[in-house]
C-alpha positions as CSV (number, residue, x, y, z in Angstrom):
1,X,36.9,148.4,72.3
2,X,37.9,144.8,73.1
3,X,40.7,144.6,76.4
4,X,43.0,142.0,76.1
5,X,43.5,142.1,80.1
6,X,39.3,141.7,79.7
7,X,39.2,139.4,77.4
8,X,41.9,136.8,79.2
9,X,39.9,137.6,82.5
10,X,37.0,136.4,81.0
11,X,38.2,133.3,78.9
12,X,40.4,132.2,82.3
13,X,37.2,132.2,84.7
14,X,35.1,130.9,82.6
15,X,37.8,128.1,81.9
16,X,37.9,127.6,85.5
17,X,34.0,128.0,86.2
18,X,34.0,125.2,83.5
19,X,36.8,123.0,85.1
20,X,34.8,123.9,88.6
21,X,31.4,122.4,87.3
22,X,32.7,119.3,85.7
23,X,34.9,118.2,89.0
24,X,31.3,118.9,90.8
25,X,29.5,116.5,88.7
26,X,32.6,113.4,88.4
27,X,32.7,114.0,92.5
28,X,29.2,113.6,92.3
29,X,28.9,110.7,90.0
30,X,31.7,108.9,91.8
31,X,30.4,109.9,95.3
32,X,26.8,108.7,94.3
33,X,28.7,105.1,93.1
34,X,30.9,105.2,96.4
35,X,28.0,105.9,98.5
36,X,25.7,103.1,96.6
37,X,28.2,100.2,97.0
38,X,28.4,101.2,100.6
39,X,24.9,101.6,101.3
40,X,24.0,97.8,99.4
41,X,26.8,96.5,101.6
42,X,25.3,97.8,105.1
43,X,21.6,96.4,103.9
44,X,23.3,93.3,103.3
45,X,24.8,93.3,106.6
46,X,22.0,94.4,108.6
47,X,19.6,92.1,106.7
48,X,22.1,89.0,108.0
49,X,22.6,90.9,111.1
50,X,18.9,90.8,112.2
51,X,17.2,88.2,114.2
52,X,14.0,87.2,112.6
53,X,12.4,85.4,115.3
54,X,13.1,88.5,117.3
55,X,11.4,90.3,115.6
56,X,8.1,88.4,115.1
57,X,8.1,88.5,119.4
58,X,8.0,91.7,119.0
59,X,11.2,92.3,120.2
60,X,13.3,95.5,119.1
61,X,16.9,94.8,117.4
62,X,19.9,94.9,119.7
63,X,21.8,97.7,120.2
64,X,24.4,97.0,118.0
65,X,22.0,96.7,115.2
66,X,20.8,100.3,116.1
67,X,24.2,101.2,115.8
68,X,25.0,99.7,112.9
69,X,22.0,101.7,111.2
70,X,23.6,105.2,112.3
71,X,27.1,104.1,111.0
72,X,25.1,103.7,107.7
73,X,23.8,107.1,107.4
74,X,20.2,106.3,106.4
75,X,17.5,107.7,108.6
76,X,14.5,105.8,107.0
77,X,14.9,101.8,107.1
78,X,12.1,99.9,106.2
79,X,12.0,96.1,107.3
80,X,9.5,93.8,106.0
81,X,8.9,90.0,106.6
82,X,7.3,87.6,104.7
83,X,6.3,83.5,105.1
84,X,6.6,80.8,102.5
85,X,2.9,81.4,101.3
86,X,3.7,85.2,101.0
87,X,2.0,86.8,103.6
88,X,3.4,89.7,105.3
89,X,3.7,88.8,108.6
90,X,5.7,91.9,110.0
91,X,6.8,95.5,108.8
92,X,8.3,98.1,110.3
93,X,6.6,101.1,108.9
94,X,3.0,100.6,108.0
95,X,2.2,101.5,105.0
96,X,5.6,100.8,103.1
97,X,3.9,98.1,101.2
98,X,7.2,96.8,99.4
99,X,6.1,94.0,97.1
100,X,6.7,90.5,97.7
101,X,10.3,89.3,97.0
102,X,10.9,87.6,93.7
103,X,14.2,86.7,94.4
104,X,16.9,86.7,97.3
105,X,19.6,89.7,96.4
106,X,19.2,93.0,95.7
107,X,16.0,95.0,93.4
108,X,15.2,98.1,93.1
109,X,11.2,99.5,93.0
110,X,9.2,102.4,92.5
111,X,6.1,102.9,94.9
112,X,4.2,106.1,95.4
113,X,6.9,108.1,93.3
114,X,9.9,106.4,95.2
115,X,12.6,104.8,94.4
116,X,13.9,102.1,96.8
117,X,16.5,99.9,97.5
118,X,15.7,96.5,98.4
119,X,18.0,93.4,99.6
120,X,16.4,90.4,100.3
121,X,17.3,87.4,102.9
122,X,15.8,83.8,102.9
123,X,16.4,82.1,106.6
124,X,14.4,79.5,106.8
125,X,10.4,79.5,106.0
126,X,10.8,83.4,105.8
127,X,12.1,86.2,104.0
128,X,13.3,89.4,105.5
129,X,13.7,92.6,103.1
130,X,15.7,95.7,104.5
131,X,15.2,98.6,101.8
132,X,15.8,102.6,102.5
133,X,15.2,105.0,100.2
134,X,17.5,106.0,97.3
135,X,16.9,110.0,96.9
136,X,18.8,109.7,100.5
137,X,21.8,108.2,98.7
138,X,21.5,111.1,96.1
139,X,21.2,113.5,98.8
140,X,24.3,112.2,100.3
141,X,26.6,112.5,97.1
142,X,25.1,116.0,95.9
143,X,26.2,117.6,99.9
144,X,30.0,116.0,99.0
145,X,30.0,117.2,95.4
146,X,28.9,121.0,96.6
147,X,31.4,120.3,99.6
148,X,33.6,120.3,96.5
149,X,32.2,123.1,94.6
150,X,32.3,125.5,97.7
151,X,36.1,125.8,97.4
152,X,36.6,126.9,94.4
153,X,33.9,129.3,94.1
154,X,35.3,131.2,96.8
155,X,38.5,131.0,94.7
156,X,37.0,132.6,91.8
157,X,37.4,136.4,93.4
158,X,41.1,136.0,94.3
159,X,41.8,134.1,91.6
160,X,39.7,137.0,89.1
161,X,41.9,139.2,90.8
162,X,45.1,137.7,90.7
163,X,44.8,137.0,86.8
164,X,43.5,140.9,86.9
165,X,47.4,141.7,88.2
166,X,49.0,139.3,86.6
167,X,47.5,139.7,82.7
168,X,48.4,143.6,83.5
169,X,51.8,142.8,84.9
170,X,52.6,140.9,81.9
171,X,51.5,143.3,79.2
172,X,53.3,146.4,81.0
173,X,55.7,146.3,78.4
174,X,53.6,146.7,75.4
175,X,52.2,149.8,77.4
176,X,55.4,151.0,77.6
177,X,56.2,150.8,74.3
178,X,52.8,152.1,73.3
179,X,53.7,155.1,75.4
180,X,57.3,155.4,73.7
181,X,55.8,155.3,70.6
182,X,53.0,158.0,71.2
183,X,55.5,160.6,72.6
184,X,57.2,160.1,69.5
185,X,57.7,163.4,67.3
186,X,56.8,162.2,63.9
187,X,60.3,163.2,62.2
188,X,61.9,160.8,65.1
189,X,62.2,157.6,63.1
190,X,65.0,155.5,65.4
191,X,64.5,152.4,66.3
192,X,62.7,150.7,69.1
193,X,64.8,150.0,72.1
194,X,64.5,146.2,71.9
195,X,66.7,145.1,74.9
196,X,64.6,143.8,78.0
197,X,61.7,143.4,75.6
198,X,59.9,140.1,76.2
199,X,60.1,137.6,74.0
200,X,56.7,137.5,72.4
201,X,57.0,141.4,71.8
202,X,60.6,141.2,70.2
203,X,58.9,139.9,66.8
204,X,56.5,143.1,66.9
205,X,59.3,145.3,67.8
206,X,61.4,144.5,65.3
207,X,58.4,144.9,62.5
208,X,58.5,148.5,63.9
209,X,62.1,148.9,63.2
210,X,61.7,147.7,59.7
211,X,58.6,149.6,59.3
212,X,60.4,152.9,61.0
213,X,63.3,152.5,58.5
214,X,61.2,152.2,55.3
215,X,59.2,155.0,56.7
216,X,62.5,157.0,57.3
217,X,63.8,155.7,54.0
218,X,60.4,157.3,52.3
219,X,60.2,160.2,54.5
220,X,64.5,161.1,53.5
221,X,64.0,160.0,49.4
222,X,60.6,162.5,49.4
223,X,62.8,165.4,50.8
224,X,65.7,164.9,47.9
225,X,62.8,164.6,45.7
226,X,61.2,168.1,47.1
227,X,64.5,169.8,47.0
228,X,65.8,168.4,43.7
229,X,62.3,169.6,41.9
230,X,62.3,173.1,43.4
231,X,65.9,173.4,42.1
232,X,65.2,171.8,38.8
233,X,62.2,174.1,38.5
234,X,63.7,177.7,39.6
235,X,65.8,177.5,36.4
236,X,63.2,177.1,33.8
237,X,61.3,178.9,35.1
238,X,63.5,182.0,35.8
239,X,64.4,181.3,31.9
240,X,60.4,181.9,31.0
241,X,59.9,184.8,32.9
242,X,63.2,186.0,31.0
243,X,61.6,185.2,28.0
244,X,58.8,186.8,28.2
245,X,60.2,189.6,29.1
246,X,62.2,190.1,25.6
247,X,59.2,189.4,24.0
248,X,57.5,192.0,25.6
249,X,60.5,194.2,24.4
250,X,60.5,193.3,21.1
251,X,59.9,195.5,18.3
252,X,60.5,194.3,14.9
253,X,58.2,191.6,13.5
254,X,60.9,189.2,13.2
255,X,62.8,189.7,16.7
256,X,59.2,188.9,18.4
257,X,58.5,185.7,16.5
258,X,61.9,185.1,17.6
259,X,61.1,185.5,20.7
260,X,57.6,183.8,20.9
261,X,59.3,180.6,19.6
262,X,61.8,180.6,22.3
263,X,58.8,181.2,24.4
264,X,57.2,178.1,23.6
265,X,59.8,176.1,23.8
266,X,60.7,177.0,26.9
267,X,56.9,176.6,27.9
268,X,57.7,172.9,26.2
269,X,60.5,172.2,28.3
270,X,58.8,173.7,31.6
271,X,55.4,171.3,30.3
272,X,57.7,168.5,30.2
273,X,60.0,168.7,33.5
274,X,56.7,168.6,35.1
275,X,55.0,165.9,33.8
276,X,58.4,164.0,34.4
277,X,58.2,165.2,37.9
278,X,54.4,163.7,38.6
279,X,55.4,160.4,37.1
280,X,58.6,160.1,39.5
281,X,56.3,161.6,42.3
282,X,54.2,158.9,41.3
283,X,57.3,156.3,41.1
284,X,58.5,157.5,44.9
285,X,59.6,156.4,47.5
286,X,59.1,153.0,45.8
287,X,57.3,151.6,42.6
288,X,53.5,151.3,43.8
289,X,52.0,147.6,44.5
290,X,49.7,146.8,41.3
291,X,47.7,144.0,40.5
292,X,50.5,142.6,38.1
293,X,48.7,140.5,34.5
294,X,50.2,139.3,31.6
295,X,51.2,141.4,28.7
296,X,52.1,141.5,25.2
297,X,55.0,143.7,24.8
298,X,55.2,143.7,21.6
299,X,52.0,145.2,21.5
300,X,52.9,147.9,24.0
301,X,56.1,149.0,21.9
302,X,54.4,149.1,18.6
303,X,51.7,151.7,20.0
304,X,54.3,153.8,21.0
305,X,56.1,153.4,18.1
306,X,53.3,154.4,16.1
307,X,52.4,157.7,18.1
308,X,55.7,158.7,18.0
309,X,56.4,158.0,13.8
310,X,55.2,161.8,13.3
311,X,57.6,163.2,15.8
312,X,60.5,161.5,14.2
313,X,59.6,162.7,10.3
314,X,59.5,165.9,11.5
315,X,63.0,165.4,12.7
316,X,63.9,163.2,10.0
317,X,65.2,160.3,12.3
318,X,64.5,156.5,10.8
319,X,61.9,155.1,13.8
320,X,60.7,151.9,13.2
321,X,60.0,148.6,14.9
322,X,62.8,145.8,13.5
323,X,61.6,143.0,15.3
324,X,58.8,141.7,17.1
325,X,58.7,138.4,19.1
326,X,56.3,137.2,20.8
327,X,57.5,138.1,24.7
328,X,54.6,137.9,27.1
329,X,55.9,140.4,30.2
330,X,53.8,140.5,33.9
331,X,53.6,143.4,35.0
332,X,51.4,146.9,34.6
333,X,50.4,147.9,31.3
334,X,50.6,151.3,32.2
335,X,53.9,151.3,33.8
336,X,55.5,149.3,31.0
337,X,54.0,151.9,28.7
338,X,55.8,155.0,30.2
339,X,59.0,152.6,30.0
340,X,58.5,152.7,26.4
341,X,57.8,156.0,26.0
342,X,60.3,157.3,27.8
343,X,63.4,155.1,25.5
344,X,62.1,156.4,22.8
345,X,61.6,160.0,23.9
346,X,65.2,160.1,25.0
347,X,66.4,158.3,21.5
348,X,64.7,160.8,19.5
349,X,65.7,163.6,21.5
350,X,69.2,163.0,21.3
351,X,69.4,161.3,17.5
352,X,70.4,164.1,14.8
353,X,68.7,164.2,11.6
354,X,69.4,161.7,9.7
355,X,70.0,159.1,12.3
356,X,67.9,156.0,12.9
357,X,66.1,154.4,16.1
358,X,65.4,150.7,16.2
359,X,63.5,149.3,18.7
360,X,63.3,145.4,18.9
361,X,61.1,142.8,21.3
362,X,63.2,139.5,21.6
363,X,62.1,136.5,23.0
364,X,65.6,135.2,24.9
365,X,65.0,131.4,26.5
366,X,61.8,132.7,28.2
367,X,63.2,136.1,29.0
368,X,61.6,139.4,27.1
369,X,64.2,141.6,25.6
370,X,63.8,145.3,24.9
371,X,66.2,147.1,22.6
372,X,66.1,150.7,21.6
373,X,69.3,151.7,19.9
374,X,70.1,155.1,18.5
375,X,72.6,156.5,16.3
376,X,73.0,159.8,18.7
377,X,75.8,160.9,20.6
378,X,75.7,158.0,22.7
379,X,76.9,157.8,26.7
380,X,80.7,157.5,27.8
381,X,81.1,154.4,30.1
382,X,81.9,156.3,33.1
383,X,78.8,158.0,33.2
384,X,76.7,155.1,32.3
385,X,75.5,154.2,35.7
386,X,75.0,158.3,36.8
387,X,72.5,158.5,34.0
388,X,70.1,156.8,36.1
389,X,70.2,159.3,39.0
390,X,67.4,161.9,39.3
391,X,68.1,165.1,37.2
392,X,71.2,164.2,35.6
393,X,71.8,164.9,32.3
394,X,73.9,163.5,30.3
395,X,76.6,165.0,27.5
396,X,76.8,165.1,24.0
397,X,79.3,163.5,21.8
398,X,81.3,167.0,22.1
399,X,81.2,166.4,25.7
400,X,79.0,169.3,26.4
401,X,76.5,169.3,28.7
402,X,73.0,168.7,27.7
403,X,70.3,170.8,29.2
404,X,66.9,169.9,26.6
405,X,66.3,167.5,29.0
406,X,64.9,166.9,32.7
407,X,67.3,164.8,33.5
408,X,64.4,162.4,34.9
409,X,63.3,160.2,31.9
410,X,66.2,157.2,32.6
411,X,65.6,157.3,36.4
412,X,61.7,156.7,35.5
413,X,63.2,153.9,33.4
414,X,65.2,151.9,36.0
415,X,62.6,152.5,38.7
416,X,59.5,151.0,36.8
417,X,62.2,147.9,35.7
418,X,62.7,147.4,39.9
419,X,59.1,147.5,40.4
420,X,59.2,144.9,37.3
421,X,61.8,142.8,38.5
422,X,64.1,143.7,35.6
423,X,67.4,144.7,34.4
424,X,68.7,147.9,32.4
425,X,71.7,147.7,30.7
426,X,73.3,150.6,28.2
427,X,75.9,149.6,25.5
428,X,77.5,151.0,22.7
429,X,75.2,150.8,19.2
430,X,76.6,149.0,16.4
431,X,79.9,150.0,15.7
432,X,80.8,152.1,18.5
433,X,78.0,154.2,17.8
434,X,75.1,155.6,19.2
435,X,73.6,154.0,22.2
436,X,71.5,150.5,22.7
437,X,69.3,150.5,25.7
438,X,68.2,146.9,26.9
439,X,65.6,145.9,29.0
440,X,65.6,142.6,30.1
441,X,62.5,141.1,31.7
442,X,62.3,137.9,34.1
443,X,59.8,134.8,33.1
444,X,56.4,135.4,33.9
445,X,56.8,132.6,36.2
446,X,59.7,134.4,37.9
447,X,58.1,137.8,38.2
C-alpha cells in the first residue's frame, strides 16, 4: 500500500540528494576554473620571478621564490631552460622532458599519461618554462566540491526526519477524519464537522457531506419505499387468502366459478402491484445512470400501441395511434418503453366501454411531444399533482375512490421523465373530458 508520508519522504530527499549533487559538480566546475586562473597566474609570476642566470650557476631560487611556490599550492614544479638553438641547458627534475617551447605564453601537453601546464618566458638568448601538473589542480577543486557535499549529506538524516514529522504533522487531520469516519455507525449520516479543517481537506470534506446526504437521502426514500410496499401488499394479499377461502367453501357450481374469477383477479391485481413495485424498486432512490442513445419515439409508442390493441377490443375502448411525427428522444429505450406502457395502461384501465384513447408523437420546435388522452373519468385539479406520489390512487368521476390500481404507475411515469430530463403535465381532454397526459421531451442536444 502506497504512504503518502512515504512517498513525500522519498520524492523530498531525493529532490534534495539531486539539488546536493548538482551544487557538488557547479562548486566543482567553478572551483576547477577559480583554481586554474590562479594557478596560470602564479606560473606566470614565478616564471618572471626567477633569475635565469641563477640558475644556470647552479644557484637555488631565493627564499621568496620558495615561498611563493607554497602560497601556490602545487607540490611538483618543473623548471626547464632552453638556449636559442634549442638545447636544454637546465631542468629541474630529470626526466620531465617537456618539449621545446613553440611559443612564449601558456600550452598545455601530454607526456607519459600527464597532463601539464606550461608557461613560457623569453629573457634574452633563453627560454625558461615553469609547468606543474594539472590532475593537482583537479585534485584541488574535487576536495572544495566534497568540502561542499559533506554538509549536506549529514543534513539528509535530520532533514529525512524532520520531513518524517512534519508530512505526519500535516496530514493529522485527514487521520482524524478517517478515524471519525470509521467509528461511524452506518445509520449516522450527519455531516462532517468542517470547522478547523485545513484548507486542502475542506473540498474533500464537503464531497462527504454531499455524498452523506444523497446517501441519507437514498437510505430515508428506500425505507418509505419498504414500508409503503409492505402496507400496499398486506391488503391484497389478506383479500386472496380471503378469497380462497370462499372458494374453498363454495358449493354450487356457479358460486365457485364465482369465486375462482374473483380469485384470479385478485391474483391479477396482486401480479401487477408487484411488478409495479420492481420497476419503482428499480427507479429508487434515483433514475439509474444509462448509456443515453437516440430514439425514435414514434416507433416506441406504436409497439405498445400494437400489443395493447387486444386489450382494448376486449374492453371495447377506441386505441389507436392519431399522429406520428418524427421526434427523435435521447434517452433509454427501455425506460421510455415502460413510460409508454404505463399511459396507456392507466388510460385503458380507467376508460369505460365505449370510450376512446389517442395517443399522439408531435414534433414541437425540436421538442418531442407525447399525448395520451382518454375519455375516462378524468383527474380533478386539486389532485393533479398527488397523482404522482407513490401509491396513490386516484378517484372516479363519482368521486369514489379507485382501488383497481397500485397506485404506482404515474409515479413510474414522472420518475423515468426526471431521469429524461422531461416534463409531465395532466389537462383536461377535449371538452372538459377525460384526461390528456403530455410528455414533453427536451432537444437531443439539451438532454
Amino acid at each position: 500500500m502506497t504512504s503518502i508520508r512515504g512517498t513525500l519522504l522519498a520524492w523530498l530527499l531525493a529532490g534534495l540528494a539531486a539539488v546536493a549533487v548538482l551544487a557538488t559538480v557547479l562548486t566543482y566546475m567553478e572551483t576547477k576554473r577559480e583554481v586554474g586562473a590562479l594557478f596560470d597566474l602564479q606560473l606566470k609570476q614565478l616564471a618572471f620571478s626567477t633569475r635565469i642566470d641563477d640558475l644556470l650557476r647552479g644557484r637555488s631560487p631565493s627564499l621568496s621564490q620558495r615561498d611563493g611556490n607554497r602560497a601556490a599550492g602545487v607540490s611538483e614544479i618543473v623548471t626547464q631552460i632552453w638556449d636559442r638553438d634549442g638545447v636544454l641547458v637546465y631542468w629541474s627534475q630529470p626526466g620531465a622532458g617537456l618539449p621545446v617551447p613553440a611559443t612564449e605564453g601558456y600550452t598545455n601537453v601530454t607526456r607519459d599519461g600527464r597532463e601539464w601546464r606550461i608557461y613560457t618566458h623569453v629573457a634574452g638568448n633563453h627560454a625558461l618554462q615553469v609547468a606543474h601538473a594539472l590532475d593537482e589542480r583537479r585534485e584541488i577543486a574535487a576536495q572544495t566540491a566534497l568540502r561542499t557535499l559533506l554538509p549536506f549529506t549529514a543534513l539528509i538524516p535530520l532533514l529525512g526526519v524532520l520531513i518524517w514529522y512534519a508530512v505526519g504533522r500535516g496530514l493529522r487531520p485527514l487521520d482524524t477524519m478517517s478515524r471519525a469516519v470509521a467509528k461511524r455507525r452506518p445509520d449516522a449520516m450527519a455531516p462532517l464537522a468542517e470547522g478547523g479543517l485545513p484548507r486542502e481537506l475542506k473540498p474533500l470534506a464537503g464531497s462527504l457531506n454531499a455524498l452523506l446526504a444523497r446517501l441519507d437521502d437514498a437510505l430515508s426514500a428506500q425505507r418509505r419505499f419498504t414500508a409503503d410496499a409492505a402496507h400496499e401488499l398486506r391488503t391484497p394479499l389478506a383479500a386472496l387468502a380471503l378469497q380462497v377461502e370462499l372458494a374453498e367453501r363454495s358449493a354450487e357450481g356457479g358460486a365457485r366459478a364465482t369465486a375462482f374469477a374473483e380469485l384470479k383477479a385478485g391474483v391479477d391485481r396482486a401480479a401487477h402491484l408487484v411488478e409495479q413495485l420492481l420497476t419503482m424498486a428499480r427507479l429508487e432512490p434515483e433514475a439509474p445512470a444509462r448509456a443515453f442513445v437516440s430514439i425514435d419515439l414514434a416507433g416506441l409508442v406504436r409497439e405498445a400501441v400494437v400489443a395493447r390493441a387486444a386489450l382494448a377490443a376486449d374492453k371495447e375502448v377506441d386505441l389507436g395511434m392519431v399522429r406520428a411525427s418524427e421526434a427523435p428522444v435521447h434517452g433509454d429505450a427501455a425506460s421510455l418503453a415502460m413510460l409508454i406502457a404505463n399511459l396507456l395502461d392507466n388510460a385503458l384501465r380507467y376508460t369505460p366501454s365505449g370510450g376512446r384513447v389517442d395517443v399522439a408523437v408531435d414534433n414541437d420546435v425540436g421538442h418531442a411531444l407525447l399525448s395520451v388522452i382518454d375519455t375516462g373519468p378524468g383527474i380533478a385539479r386539486a389532485n393533479r399533482e398527488r397523482v404522482f406520489e407513490r401509491f396513490h390512487r386516484g378517484a372516479d368521476g363519482d368521486g369514489a375512490a379507485n382501488a383497481t390500481g397500485s397506485g404506482l404507475g404515474l409515479s413510474i411515469v414522472r420518475r423515468i421523465a426526471d431521469a429524461h430530463g422531461a416534463t409531465v403535465q395532466l389537462d383536461d381532454g377535449p371538452g372538459g373530458r377525460g384526461l390528456a397526459a403530455r410528455v414533453r421531451f427536451p432537444r437531443p442536444n439539451e438532454s
